[in-house]
N, C-alpha and C positions, 0 to 999 in steps of 0.2 A: 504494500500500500504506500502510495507518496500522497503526502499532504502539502499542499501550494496554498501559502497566504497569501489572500487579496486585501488586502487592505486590513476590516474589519472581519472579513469574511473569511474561509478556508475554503476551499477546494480539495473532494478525497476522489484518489485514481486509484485502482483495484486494480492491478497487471499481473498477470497471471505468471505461475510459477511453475517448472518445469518438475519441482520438487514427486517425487513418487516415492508412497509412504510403504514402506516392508510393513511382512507379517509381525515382525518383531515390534515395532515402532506399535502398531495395531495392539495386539495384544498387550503390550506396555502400558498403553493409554489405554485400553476398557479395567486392567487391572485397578490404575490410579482412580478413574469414573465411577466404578464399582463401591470401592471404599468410600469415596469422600459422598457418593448416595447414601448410603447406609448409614454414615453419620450423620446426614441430613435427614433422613427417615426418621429414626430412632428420635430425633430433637420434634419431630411432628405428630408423634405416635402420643395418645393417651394414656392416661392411667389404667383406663379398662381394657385398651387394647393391650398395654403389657400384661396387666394380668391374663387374657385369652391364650397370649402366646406363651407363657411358661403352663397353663393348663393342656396347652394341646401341644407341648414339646417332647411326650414321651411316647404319643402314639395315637391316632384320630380317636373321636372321641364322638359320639352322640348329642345330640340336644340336653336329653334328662340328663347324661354323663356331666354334661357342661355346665350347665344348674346349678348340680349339686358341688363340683369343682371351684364355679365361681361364687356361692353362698347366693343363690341367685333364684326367684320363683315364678317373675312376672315375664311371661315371653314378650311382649312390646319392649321392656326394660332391654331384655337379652338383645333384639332385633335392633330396634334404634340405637342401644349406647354400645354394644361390642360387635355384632357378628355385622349389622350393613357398614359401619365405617372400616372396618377388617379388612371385609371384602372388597372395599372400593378402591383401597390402597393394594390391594393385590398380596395381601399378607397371610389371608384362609382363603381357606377354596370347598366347595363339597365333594365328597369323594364319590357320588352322582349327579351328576351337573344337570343331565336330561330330565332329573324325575325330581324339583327339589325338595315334594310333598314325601317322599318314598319313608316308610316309617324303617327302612334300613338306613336311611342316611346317617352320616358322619361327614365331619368335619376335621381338615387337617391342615398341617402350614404347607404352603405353598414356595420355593424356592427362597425368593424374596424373605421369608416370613422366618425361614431359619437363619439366614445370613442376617437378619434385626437380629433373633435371638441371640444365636454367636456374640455379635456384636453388644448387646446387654451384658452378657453373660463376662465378657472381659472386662467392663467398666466396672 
């Protein structure tokens, strides 16, 4: 990028770079990306969402499971304050996505959702 002062004004030129970025360099940078998400996640996450994720870190867990894990009895409570914000950050998932009435459903962390934990878990 060149930047030309006019006056009171600047002028920005965008010229393009021959530069071609290796697999190395890529992978270098989604590592760095990766962490510094994860700490910015974890600073955006609730108090009920951390409680969800150290409930469902040992292995998917139920609705009634989850209840009773989070001292918890009113399902709108559950629905509004931990499992739709959860899920909207991409931190649980259902372990039947098709069916999400299915009285086998469960609920587990999702990618994301372990790499927060990790990342609690160190602080």
């Amino acid at each position: 990028m060149r930047i030309n002062e006019l006056g009171n004004a600047a002028q920005f030129q965008f010229i393009k770079s021959n530069y071609v970025e290796t697999a190395h360099d890529t992978a270098h940078d989604t590592d760095h990306d990766t962490d510094h998400d994860t700490d910015h996640d974890i600073d955006m996450i609730s108090k009920q969402e951390k409680k969800l994720l150290y409930a469902l870190s040992e292995s998917e867990l139920s609705r009634q499971e989850l209840f009773r894990e989070l001292e918890i009895s009113h399902r709108t409570t559950f629905n509004e304050t931990y499992l739709r914000p959860a899920k909207k950050k991409g931190i649980v998932e259902l372990t039947i996505p098709d069916k999400p009435q299915s009285k086998l459903q469960k609920y587990r962390l999702t990618a994301k959702g372990k790499r927060l934990l990790d990342s609690l878990e160190k602080k």
